[in-house]
C-alpha positions as CSV (number, residue, x, y, z in Angstrom):
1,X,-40.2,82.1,68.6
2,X,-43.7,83.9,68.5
3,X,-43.7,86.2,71.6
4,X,-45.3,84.5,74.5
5,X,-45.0,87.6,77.2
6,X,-46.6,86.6,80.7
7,X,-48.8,89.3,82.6
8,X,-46.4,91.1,84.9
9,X,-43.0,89.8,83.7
10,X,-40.9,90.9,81.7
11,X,-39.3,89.2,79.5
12,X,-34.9,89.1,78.1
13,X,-34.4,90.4,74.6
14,X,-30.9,90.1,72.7
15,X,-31.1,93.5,71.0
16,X,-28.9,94.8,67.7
17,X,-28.4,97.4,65.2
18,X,-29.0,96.8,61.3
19,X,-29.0,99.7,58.7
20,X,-29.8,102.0,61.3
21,X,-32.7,100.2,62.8
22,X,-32.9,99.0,66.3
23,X,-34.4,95.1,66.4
24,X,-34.7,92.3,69.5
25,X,-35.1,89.0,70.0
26,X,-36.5,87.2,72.7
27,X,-33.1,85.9,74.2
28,X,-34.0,82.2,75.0
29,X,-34.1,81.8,71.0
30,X,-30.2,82.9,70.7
31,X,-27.1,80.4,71.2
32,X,-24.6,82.1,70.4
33,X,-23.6,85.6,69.1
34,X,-20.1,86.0,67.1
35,X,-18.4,89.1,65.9
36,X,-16.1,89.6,63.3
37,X,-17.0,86.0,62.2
38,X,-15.9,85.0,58.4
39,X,-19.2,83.2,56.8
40,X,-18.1,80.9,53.5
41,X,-19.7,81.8,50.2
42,X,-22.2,79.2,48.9
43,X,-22.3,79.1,45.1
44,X,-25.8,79.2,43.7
45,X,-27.5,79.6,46.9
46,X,-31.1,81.6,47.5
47,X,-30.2,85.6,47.3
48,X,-31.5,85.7,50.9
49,X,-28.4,83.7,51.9
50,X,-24.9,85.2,53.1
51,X,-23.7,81.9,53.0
52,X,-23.2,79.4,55.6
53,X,-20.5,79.1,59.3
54,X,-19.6,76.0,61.6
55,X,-20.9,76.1,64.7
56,X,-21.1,73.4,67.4
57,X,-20.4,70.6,64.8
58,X,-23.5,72.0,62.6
59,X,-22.8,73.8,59.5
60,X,-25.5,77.2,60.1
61,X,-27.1,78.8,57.2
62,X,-26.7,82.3,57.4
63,X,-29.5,84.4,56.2
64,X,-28.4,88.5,54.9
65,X,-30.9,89.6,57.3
66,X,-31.1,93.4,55.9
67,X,-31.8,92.0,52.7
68,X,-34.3,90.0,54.2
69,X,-36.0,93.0,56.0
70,X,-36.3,94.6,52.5
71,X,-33.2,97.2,53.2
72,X,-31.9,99.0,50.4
73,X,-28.2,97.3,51.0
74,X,-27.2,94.0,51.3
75,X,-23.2,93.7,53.1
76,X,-20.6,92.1,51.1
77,X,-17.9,92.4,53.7
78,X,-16.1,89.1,54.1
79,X,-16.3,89.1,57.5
80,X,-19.4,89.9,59.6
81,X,-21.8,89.8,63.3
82,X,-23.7,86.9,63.3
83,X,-26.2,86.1,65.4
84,X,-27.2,81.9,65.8
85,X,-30.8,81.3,66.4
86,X,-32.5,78.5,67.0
87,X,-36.0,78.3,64.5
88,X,-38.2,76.0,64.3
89,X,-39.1,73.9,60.7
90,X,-42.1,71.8,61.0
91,X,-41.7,71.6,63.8
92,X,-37.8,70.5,64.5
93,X,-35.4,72.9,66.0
94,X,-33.1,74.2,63.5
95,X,-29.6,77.2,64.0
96,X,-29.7,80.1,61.9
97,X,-27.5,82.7,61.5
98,X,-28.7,86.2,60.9
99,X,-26.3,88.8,60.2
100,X,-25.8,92.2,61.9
101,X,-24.2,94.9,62.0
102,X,-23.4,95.3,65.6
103,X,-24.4,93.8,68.7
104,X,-26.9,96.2,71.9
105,X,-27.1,95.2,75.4
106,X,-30.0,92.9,76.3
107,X,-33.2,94.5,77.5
108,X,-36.0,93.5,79.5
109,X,-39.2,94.4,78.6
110,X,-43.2,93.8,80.0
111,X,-45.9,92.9,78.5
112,X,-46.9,96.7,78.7
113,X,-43.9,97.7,77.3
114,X,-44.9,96.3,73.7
115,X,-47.4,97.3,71.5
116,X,-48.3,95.4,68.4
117,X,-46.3,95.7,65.2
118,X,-47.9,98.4,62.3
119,X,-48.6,97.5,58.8
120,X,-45.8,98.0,56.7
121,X,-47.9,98.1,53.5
122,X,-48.7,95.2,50.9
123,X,-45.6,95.3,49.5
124,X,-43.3,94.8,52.6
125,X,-42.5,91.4,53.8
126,X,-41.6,92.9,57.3
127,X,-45.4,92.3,57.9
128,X,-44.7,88.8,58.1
129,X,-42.4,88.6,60.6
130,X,-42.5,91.6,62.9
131,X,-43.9,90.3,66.2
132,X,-43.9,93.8,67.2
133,X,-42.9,96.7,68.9
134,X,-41.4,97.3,72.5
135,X,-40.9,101.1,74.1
136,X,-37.2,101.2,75.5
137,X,-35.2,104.0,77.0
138,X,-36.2,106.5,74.2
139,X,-37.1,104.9,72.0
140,X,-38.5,102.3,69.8
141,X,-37.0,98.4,68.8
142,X,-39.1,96.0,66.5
143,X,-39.4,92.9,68.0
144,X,-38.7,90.1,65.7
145,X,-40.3,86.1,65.2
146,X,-37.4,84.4,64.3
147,X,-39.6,81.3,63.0
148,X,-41.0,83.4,60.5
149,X,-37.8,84.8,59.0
150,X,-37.8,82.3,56.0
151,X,-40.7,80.2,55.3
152,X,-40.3,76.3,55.7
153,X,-39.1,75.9,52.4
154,X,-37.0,78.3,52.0
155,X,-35.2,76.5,55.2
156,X,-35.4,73.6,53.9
157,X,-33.6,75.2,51.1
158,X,-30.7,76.8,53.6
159,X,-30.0,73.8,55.2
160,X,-29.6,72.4,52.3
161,X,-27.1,74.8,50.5
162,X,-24.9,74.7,53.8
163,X,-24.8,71.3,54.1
164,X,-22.6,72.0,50.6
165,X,-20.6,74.4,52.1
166,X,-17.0,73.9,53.1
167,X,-16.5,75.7,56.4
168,X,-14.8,75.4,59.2
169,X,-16.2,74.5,62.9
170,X,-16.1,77.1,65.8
171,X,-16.1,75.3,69.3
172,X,-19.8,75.1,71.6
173,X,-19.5,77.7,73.8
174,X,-18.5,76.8,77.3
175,X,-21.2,75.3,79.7
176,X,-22.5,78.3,82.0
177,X,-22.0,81.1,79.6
178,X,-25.1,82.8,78.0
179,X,-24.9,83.9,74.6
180,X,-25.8,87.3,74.6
């Protein structure tokens, strides 16, 4: 979801907490957020991939997100915070998981309140997928585009390696409830 921010409105980001870092995501992108949430192991799967999680009838890939961002750790816990995203490949809405490591209120913020994301050098794949930066409290949070997390093939690949998976289906969430 490439940030769209309207003149004068702010807009709702769900906002966590990954190897120290503070990150948001425009909120209308998330379905659901789930702590403590055991992800199945999927043999032979990309290394960017935790593994994979029911949800709503769907088996989710979920993508080790602090790997991703090029942190120096990548969590083996069994058991983990999961965000579900909706992305978009080619086009056609697509859920997502990206794991956390724990869950921040949601913030609002304008249109003057972000800036646009820095270079993080040639060799950083953050570049890519930063959408940019918004001022908050004291602070900073990168803002990311969840559509540009993985590139099309490598969600093509996900989807593919969950569909494998053996896991087992957490309910929709109730009608009325927002995610985050």
């Amino acid at each position: 979801m490439t940030l769209a921010l309207v003149p004068d409105e702010a807009e709702r980001y769900s906002t966590f907490l990954l190897g120290g870092e503070h990150y948001a995501i425009p909120s209308g992108c998330v379905r659901q957020a789930l702590e403590d949430v055991a992800v199945t192991h999927v043999a032979a799967a990309p290394r960017f991939m935790r593994g994979a999680l029911g949800f709503s009838g769907h088996k989710v890939p979920v993508v080790d997100l602090g790997s991703r961002l090029g942190q120096a750790f990548c969590s083996t816990a069994a058991r983990t915070g999961v965000l579900v995203v909706e992305v978009h490949r080619d086009g056609q809405p697509m859920l997502l998981g990206l794991t956390v490591d724990t869950f921040g209120a949601p913030v609002h913020l304008s249109p003057r309140e972000v800036v646009s994301a820095p270079s993080f050098g040639v060799t950083s794949y953050m570049d890519s997928f930063i959408a940019g930066m918004g001022r908050h409290g004291e602070g900073l949070v990168l803002l990311l585009d969840v559509d540009r997390i993985l590139s099309s093939s490598e969600l093509l690949a996900a989807d593919e390696f969950a569909a494998c998976a053996e896991v087992s289906h957490r309910p929709a969430p109730r009608k009325g409830l927002h995610p985050v």
